[in-house]
C-alpha positions as CSV (number, residue, x, y, z in Angstrom):
1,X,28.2,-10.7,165.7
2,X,27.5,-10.5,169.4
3,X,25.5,-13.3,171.5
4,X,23.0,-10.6,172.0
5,X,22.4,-10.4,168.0
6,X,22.0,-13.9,168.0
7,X,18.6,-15.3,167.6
8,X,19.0,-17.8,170.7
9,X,16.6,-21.0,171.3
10,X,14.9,-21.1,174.5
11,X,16.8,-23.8,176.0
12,X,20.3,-21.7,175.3
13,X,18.3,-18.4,176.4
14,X,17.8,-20.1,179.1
15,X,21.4,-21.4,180.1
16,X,22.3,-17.9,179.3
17,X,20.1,-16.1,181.8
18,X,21.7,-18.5,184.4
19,X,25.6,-17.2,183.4
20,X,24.9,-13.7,183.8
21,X,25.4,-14.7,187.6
22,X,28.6,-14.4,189.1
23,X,30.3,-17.9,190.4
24,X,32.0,-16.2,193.7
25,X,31.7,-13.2,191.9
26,X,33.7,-14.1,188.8
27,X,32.1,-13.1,185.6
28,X,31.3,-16.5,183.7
29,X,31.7,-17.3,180.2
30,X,29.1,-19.3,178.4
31,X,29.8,-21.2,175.2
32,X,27.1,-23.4,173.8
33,X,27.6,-25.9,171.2
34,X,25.7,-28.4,169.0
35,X,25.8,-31.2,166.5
36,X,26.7,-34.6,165.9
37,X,25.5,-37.1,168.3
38,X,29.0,-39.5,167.1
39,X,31.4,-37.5,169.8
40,X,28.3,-37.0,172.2
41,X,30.3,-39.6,174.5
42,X,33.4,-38.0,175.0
43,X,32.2,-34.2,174.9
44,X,30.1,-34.3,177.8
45,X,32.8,-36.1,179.2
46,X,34.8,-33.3,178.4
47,X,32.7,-30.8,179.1
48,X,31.6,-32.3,182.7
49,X,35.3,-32.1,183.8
50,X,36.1,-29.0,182.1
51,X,33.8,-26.9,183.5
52,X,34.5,-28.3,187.2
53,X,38.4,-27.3,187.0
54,X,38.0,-24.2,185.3
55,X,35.3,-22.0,187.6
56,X,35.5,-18.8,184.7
57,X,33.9,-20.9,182.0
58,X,30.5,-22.6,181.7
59,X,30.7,-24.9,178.3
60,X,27.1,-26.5,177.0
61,X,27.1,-29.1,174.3
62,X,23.4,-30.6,172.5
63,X,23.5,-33.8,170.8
64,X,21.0,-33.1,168.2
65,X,22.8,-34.5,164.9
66,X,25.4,-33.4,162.3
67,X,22.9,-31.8,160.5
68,X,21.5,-29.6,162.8
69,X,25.0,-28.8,163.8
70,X,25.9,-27.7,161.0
71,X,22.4,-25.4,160.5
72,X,22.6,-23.6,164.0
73,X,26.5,-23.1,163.2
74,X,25.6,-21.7,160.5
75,X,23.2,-19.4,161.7
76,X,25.2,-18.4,163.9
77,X,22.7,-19.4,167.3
78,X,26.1,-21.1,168.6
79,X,29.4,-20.6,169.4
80,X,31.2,-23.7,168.2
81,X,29.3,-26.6,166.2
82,X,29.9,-30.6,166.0
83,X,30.4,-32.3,163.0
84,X,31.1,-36.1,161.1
85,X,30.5,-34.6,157.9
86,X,32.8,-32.0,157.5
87,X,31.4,-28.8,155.7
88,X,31.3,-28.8,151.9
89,X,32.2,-25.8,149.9
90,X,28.7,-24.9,149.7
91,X,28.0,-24.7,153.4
92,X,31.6,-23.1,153.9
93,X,30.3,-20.4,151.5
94,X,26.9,-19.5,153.2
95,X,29.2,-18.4,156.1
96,X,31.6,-16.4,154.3
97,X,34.6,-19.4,154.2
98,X,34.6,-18.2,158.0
99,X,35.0,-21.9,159.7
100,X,38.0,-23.9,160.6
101,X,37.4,-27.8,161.1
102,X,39.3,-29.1,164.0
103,X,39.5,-32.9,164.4
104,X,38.9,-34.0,167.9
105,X,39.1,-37.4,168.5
106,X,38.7,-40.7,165.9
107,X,35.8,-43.3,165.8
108,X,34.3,-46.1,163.6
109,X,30.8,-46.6,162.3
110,X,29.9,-50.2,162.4
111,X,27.3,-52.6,161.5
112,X,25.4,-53.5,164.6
113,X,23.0,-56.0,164.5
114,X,20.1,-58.2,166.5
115,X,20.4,-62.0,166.0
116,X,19.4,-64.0,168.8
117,X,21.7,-67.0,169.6
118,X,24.6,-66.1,167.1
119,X,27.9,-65.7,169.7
120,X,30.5,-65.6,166.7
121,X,31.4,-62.2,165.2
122,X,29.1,-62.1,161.9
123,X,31.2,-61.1,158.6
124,X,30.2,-58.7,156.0
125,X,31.4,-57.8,152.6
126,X,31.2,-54.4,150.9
127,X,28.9,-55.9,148.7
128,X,26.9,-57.3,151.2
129,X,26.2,-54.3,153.2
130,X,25.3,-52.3,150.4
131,X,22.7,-55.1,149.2
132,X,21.4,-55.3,152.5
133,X,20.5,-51.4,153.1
134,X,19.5,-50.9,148.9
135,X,17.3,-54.1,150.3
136,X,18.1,-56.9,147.5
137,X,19.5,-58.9,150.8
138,X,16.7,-59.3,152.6
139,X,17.2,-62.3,154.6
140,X,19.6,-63.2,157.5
141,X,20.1,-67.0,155.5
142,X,20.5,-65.3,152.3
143,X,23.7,-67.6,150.4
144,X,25.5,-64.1,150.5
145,X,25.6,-64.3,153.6
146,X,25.8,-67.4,154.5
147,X,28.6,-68.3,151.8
148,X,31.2,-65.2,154.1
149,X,30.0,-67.0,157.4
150,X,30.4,-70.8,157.2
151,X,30.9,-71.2,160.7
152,X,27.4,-69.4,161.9
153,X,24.1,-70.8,161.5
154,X,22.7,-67.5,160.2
155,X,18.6,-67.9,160.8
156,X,16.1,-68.2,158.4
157,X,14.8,-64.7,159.5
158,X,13.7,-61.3,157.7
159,X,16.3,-58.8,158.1
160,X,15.0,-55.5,159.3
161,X,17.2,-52.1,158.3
162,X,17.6,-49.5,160.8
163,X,18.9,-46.1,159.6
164,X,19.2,-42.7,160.9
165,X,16.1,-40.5,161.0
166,X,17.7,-37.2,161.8
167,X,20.6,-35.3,159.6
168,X,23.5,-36.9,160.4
169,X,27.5,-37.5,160.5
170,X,26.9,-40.8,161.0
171,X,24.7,-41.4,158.0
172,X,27.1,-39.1,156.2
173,X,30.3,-41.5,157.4
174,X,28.4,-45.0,156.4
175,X,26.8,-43.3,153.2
176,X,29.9,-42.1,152.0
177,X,31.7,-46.0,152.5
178,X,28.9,-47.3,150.5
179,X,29.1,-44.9,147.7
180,X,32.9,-45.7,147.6
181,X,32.5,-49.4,147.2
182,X,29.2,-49.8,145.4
183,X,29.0,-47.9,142.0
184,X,25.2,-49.0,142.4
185,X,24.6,-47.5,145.9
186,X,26.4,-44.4,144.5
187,X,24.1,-44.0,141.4
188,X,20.7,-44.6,143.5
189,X,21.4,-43.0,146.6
190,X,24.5,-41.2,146.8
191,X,25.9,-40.2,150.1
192,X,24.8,-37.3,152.6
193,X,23.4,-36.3,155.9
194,X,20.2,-36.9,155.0
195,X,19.5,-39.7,152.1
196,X,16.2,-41.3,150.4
197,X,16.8,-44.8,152.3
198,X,15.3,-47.7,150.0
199,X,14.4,-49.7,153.1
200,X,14.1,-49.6,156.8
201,X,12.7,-47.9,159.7
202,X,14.4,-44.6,161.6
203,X,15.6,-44.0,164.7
204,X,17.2,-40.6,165.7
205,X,20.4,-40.1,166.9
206,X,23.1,-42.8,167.4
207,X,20.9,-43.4,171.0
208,X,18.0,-43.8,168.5
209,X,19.4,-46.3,166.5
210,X,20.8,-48.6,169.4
211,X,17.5,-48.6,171.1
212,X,15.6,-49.8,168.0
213,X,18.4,-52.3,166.9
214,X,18.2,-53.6,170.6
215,X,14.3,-54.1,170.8
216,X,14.1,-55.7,166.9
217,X,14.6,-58.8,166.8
218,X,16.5,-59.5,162.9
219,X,17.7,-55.6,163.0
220,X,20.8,-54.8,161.5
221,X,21.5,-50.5,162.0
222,X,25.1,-48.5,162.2
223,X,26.2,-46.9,165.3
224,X,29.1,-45.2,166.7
225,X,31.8,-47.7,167.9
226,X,31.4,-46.2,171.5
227,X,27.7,-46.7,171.4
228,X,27.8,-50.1,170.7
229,X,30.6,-50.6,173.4
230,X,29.0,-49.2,176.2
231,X,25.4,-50.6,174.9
232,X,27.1,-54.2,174.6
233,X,25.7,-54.7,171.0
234,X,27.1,-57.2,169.2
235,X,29.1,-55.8,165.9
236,X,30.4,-56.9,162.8
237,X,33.3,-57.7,160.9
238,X,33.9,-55.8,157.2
239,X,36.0,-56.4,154.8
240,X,38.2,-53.6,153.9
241,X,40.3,-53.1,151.1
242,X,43.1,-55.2,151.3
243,X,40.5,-58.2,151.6
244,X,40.7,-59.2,155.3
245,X,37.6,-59.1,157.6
246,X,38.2,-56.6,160.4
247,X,36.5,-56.5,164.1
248,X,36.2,-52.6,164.0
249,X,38.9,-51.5,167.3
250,X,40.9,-48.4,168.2
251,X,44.3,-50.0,167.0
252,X,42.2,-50.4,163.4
253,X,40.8,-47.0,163.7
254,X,44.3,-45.4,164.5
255,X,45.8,-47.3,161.1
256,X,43.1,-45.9,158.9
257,X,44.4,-42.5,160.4
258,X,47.8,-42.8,159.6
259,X,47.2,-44.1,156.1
260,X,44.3,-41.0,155.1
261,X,47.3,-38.1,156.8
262,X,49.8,-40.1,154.5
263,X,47.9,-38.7,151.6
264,X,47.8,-35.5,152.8
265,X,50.0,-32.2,154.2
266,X,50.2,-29.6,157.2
267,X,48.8,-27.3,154.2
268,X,45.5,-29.3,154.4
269,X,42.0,-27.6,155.5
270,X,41.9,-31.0,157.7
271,X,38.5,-31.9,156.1
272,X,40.6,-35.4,155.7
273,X,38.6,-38.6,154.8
274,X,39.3,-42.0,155.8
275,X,36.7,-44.0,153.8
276,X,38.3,-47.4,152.7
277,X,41.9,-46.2,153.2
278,X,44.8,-49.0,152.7
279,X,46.4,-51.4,155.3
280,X,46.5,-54.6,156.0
281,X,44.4,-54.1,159.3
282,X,43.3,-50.7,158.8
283,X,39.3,-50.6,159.9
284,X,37.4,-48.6,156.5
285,X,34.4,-47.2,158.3
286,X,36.6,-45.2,160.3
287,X,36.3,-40.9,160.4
288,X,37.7,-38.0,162.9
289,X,35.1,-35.9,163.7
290,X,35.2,-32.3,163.8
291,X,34.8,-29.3,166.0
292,X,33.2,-25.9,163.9
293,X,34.8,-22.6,165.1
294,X,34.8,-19.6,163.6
295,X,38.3,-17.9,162.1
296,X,37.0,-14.4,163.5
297,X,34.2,-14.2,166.5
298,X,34.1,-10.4,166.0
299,X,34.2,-8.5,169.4
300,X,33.8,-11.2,171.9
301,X,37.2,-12.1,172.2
302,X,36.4,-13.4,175.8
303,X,34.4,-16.0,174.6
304,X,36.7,-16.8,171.3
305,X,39.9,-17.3,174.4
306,X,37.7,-19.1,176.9
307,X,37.0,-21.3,173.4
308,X,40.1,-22.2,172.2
309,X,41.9,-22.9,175.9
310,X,39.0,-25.3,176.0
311,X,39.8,-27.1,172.1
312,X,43.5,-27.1,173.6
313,X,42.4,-28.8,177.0
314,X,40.4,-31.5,175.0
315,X,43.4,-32.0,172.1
316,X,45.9,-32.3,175.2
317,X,44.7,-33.6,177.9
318,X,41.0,-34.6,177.0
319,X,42.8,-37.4,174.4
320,X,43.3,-39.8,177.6
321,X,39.9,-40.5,178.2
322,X,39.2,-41.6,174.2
323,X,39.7,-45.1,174.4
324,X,37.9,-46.0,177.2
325,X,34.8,-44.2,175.8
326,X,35.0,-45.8,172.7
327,X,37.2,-43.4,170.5
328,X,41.0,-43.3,169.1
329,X,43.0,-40.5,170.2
330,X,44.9,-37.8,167.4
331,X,48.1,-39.0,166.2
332,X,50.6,-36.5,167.4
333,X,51.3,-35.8,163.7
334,X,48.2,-33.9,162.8
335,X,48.4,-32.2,166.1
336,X,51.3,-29.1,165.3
337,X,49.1,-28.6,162.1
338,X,45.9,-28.1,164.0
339,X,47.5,-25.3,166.4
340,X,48.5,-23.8,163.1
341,X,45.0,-23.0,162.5
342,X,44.2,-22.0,166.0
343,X,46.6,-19.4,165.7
344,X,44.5,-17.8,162.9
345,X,41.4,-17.1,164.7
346,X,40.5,-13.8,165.6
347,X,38.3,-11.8,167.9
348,X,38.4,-7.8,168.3
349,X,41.1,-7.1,165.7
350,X,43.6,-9.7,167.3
351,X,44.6,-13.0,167.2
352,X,43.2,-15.0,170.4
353,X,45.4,-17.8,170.8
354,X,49.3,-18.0,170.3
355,X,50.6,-21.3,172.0
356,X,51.3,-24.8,171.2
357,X,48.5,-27.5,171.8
358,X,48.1,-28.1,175.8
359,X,49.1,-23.9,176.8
């Protein structure tokens, strides 16, 4: 399908007039993407010193949700999509099984919360945070709280529940925790994009969410780990499997990675999940998230190169910037398995990309 079959919104119809100029009279190649607002951080980080070294290629990237990532992806008004929630068969099906997910970086969703005069890191159980956002805890001095916190004089305060309004990776990511550790959560909500929250109040996009948590006084949402870092929100300890109450960081990001690839092989589709993985310090809210490409882009092979130099860039030399934006790098073992699949896409009756990672 060529990007003049494409039914194209008026913001990308736009940015597409604009590349039919010449840049010194070099032909330009536009890629736009869209999706999940989790990797919004480091893309446009990406993307912002991307297109400045390399004058042949003009990359776009909207932060408009997992959800509608997946949906323009899908119908086919981009060129590469952005993703927490990796595809399920379903979706993987209404586009013919042709999509590859490629990890990009790794990040945490955490429990951020709004509680005035509280300087110590406030604790939280699995059980906790799924009472709190099915809304049987519904106060800040509630003894469930209060018993995992002796040390903080929790208020006497209404808790307030913010949640994702939009379609999202993010929801998807802290949904599918609390389905894994609360059999009641799992039976009355489930896990998803999109979910029937019991309580609360929506804000849209990880931006959404900090901005309400920020101006609520008692609010308790989940964020990206980089949103809450550069927003200097304050975030909360959980509990993960092996019992111990962990401060979400990259080094506990990076050992929920290596425990979820120990479970897996270079055969996977890399739709890997790292919900509530083992480890001693290992952080269980932690995901990678996921760039959408397509295995064949049909005849434009210029924009399927220009495309795949750039996923290269980013899995290379793009993974320096992570953790000062908020995100772990790939561990160099999932990286060989990755090029593996770049090698399969195709544009014009050819492969479009032979090299290792970084060529």
């Amino acid at each position: 399908m060529t990007t003049t079959q494409r039914i194209i919104p008026v913001a990308i119809a736009a940015a597409l007039f604009a590349s039919a100029c010449s840049r010194g009279g070099e032909t330009t190649v536009l890629l736009n993407g869209a999706g999940a607002t989790f990797p919004n951080i480091i893309y446009q980080r990406w993307i912002t010193d991307y297109n400045a070294a390399h004058a042949g290629v003009e990359l776009n990237y909207q932060s408009i949700g997992s959800g509608g990532g997946v949906r323009q992806f899908t119908d086919g008004t981009v060129d590469f999509g952005g993703s927490d929630a990796p595809m399920t068969d379903e979706e993987i099906a209404k586009v013919g099984g042709n999509v590859l997910h490629i990890p990009t970086v790794l990040g945490a969703v955490v429990p951020t919360y709004n509680l005035e005069g509280i300087t110590g890191t406030v604790r939280f159980t699995p059980d906790a945070l799924a009472a709190i956002f099915l809304g049987t805890i519904k106060r800040w001095d509630d003894i469930r709280l209060r018993s995992i916190n002796p040390g903080l004089d929790l208020p006497d305060a209404d808790i307030v529940v913010v949640h994702r309004s939009d379609g999202s990776g993010t929801s998807y990511i802290w949904t599918e925790y609390l389905s894994t550790v609360s059999p009641e959560w799992a039976s009355k909500v489930g896990k998803g994009k999109s979910v029937n929250w019991p309580v609360g109040i929506g804000g849209k996009g990880n931006e959404g969410v900090s901005a309400a948590v920020q101006q609520t006084p008692g609010a308790i949402g989940y964020v990206e780990l980089g949103y809450a870092l550069i927003n200097s929100m304050a975030v909360g300890a959980v509990q993960n499997k092996a019992g111990n109450f962990v401060t979400p960081d990259l080094s506990a990001v990076a050992e929920a990675a290596a425990a979820g690839l120990e479970a897996v092989g270079p055969d996977t589709d890399l739709r890997v999940s790292l919900i509530d993985g083992p480890g001693d310090r290992t952080y269980p809210i932690s995901s990678f998230t996921w760039l959408l490409i397509h295995k064949d882009y049909g005849d434009e092979a210029a924009q399927a190169k220009a495309l795949l130099e750039f996923v290269s860039w980013a899995l290379t030399e793009g993974q320096a910037v992570a953790p000062d934006l908020g995100y772990a790098p790939l561990p160099d073992q999932i990286k060989p398995w990755i090029a593996a699949r770049l090698k399969l896409v195709t544009a014009a009756g050819a492969a479009v990309w032979s090299g290792p990672l970084g060529q």
